[in-house]
C-alpha distance (Angstrom), angle and dihedral (degrees) to the residues before:
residue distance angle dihedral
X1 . . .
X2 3.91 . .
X3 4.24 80.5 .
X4 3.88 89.0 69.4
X5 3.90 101.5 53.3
X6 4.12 91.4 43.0
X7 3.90 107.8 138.9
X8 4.11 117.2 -133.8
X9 3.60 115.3 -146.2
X10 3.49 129.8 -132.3
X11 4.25 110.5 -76.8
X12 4.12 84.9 -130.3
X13 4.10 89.1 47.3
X14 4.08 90.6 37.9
X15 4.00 82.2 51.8
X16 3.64 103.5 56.3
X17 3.86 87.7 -115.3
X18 3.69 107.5 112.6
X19 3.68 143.5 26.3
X20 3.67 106.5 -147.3
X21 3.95 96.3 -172.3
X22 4.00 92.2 56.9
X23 3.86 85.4 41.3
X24 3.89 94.2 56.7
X25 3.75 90.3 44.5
X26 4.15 79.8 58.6
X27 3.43 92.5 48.6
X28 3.48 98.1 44.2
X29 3.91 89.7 48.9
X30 4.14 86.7 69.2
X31 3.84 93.0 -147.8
X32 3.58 124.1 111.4
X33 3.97 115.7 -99.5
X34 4.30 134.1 -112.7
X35 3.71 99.3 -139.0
X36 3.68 109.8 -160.8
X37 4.06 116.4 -173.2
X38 3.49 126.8 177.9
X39 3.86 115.3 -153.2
X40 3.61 132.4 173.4
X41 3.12 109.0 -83.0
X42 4.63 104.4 11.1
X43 3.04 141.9 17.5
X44 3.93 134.4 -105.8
X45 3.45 128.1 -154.8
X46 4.63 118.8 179.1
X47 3.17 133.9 -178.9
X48 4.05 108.5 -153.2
X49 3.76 138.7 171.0
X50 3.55 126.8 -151.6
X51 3.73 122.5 -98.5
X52 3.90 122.9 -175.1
X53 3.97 78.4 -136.1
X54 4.02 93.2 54.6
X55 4.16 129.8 -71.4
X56 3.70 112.9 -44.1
X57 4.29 101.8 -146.2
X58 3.60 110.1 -151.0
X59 3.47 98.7 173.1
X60 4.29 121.2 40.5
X61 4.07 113.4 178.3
X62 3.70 116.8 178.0
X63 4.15 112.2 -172.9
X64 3.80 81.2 -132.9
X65 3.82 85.5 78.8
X66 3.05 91.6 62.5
X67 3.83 98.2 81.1
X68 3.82 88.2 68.4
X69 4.22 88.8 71.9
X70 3.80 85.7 46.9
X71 3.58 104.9 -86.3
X72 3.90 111.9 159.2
X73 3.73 96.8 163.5
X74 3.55 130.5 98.0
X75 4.31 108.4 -62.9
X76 4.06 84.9 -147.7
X77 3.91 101.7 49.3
X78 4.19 120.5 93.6
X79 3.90 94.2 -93.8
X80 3.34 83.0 52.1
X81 4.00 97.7 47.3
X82 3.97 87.5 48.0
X83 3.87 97.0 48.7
X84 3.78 92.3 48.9
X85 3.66 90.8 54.7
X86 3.96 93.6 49.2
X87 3.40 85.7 54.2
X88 3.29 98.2 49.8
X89 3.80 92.5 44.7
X90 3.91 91.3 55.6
X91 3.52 93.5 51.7
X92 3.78 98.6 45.4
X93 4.37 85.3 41.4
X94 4.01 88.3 61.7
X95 3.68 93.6 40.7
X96 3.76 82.5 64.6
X97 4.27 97.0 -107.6
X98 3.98 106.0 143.4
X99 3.98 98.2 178.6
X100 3.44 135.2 11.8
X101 4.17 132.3 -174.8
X102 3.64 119.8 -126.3
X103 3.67 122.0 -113.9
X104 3.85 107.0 -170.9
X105 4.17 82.1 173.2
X106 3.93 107.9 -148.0
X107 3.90 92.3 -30.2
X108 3.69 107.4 116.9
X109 3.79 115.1 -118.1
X110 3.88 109.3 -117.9
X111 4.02 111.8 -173.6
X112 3.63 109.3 -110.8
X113 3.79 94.6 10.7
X114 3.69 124.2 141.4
X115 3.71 86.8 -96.7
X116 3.43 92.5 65.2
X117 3.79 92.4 45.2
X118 3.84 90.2 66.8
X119 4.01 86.8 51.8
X120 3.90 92.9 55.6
X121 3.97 91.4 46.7
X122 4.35 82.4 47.1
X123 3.94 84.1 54.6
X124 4.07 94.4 38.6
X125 3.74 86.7 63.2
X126 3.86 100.9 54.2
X127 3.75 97.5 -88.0
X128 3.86 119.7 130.2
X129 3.59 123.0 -146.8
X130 3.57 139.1 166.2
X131 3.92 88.1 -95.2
X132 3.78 90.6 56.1
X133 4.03 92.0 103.5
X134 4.16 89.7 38.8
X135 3.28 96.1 88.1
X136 4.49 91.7 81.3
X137 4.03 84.2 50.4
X138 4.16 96.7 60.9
X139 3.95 82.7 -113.0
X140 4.32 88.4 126.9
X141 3.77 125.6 54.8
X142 3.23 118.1 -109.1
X143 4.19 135.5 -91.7
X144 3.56 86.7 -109.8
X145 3.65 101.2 45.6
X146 3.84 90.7 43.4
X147 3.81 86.2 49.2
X148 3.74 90.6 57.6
X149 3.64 92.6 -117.2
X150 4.01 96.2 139.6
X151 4.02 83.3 58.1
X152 3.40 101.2 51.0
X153 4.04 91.5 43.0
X154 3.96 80.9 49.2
X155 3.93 94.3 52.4
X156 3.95 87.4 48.3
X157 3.73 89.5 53.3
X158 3.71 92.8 49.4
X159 3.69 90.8 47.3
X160 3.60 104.0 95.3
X161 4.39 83.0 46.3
X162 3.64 100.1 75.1
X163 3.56 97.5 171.7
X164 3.99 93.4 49.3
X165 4.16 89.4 36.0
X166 3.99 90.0 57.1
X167 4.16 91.3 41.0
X168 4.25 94.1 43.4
X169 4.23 86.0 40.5
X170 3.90 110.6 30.1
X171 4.11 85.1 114.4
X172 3.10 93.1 58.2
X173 4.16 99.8 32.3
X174 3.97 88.5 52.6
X175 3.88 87.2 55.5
X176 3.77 87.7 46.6
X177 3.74 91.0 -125.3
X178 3.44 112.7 150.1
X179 3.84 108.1 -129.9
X180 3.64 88.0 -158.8
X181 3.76 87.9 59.8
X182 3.85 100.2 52.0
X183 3.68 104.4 103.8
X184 4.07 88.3 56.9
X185 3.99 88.4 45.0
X186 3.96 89.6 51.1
X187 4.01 99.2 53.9
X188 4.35 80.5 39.1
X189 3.56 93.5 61.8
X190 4.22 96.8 31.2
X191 3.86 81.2 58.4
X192 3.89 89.4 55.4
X193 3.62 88.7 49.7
X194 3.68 98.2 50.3
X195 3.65 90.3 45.2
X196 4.12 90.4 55.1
């Protein structure tokens, strides 16, 4: 008997895909939502609003982009992370979106993480979200981190290591970007940005 009244969940819920009671809180929020995903090999960062017919995406940033301001680094790193959500932010601030809600999806939200990097580069560019007041609490990474500091202090530890520096750096070396020289290519191509 207990057979016959047996719910089925939703195929995107059954999945692992989607949580529907963070989505309704989204929903129910009426502002338009900071989608941050964090693939393989880039980062994307959305802006959508919702649409009885599905999610209407009015701004798509892929880190990948990124090269075309001059970007030779790794599109998956924090700098990275930061610069894709500046973007993002500048496009979605002259398309007339003020604020935004972040939808981290099923990723778990680690303080400081690279997820949170693309947030503070959202807020950078005019964009208010609910993590606009985090930054006090730890919840962003910091200006040095986002800067790419810790690599460059990494590279210069590795320096005297060739064999390690070439393995740990051969990205970056085949790109001829000078890991050394990231912080000063970061605020280079976050002046492009700001400038767009």
């Amino acid at each position: 008997m207990a057979d016959e009244h047996r719910t089925i969940m939703m195929r995107r819920k059954r999945e692992g895909r989607t949580n529907y009671k963070k989505r309704l809180k989204y929903l129910v929020s009426g502002k338009s939502r900071m989608i941050v995903r964090i693939c393989s090999r880039s980062i994307i960062v959305q802006v959508a609003a919702f649409s009885p017919k599905g999610d209407i995406v009015s701004v798509h940033v892929n880190s990948k982009v990124l090269s075309a301001y001059g970007w030779k680094y790794s599109c998956k790193n924090l700098p990275a992370a930061y610069l894709t959500g500046l973007l993002a932010g500048t496009m979605a601030r002259k398309k007339g979106i003020k604020e935004v809600v972040v939808d981290f999806g099923l990723k778990k939200a680690v303080h400081g993480s690279k997820l949170f990097s693309a947030v503070k580069g959202m807020v950078d560019a005019g964009v208010l979200t609910g993590g606009s007041k985090d930054n006090d609490k730890g919840v962003m990474p910091s200006d040095e981190r986002i800067s790419g500091s810790h690599i460059m202090e990494y590279a210069k530890a590795l320096k005297e290591n060739k064999e390690l520096y070439n393995k740990n750096f051969s990205g970056y070396l085949k790109s001829k970007a000078d890991p050394e020289a990231i912080a000063s290519e970061f605020k280079a191509v976050k002046d492009k940005i700001a400038k767009s």
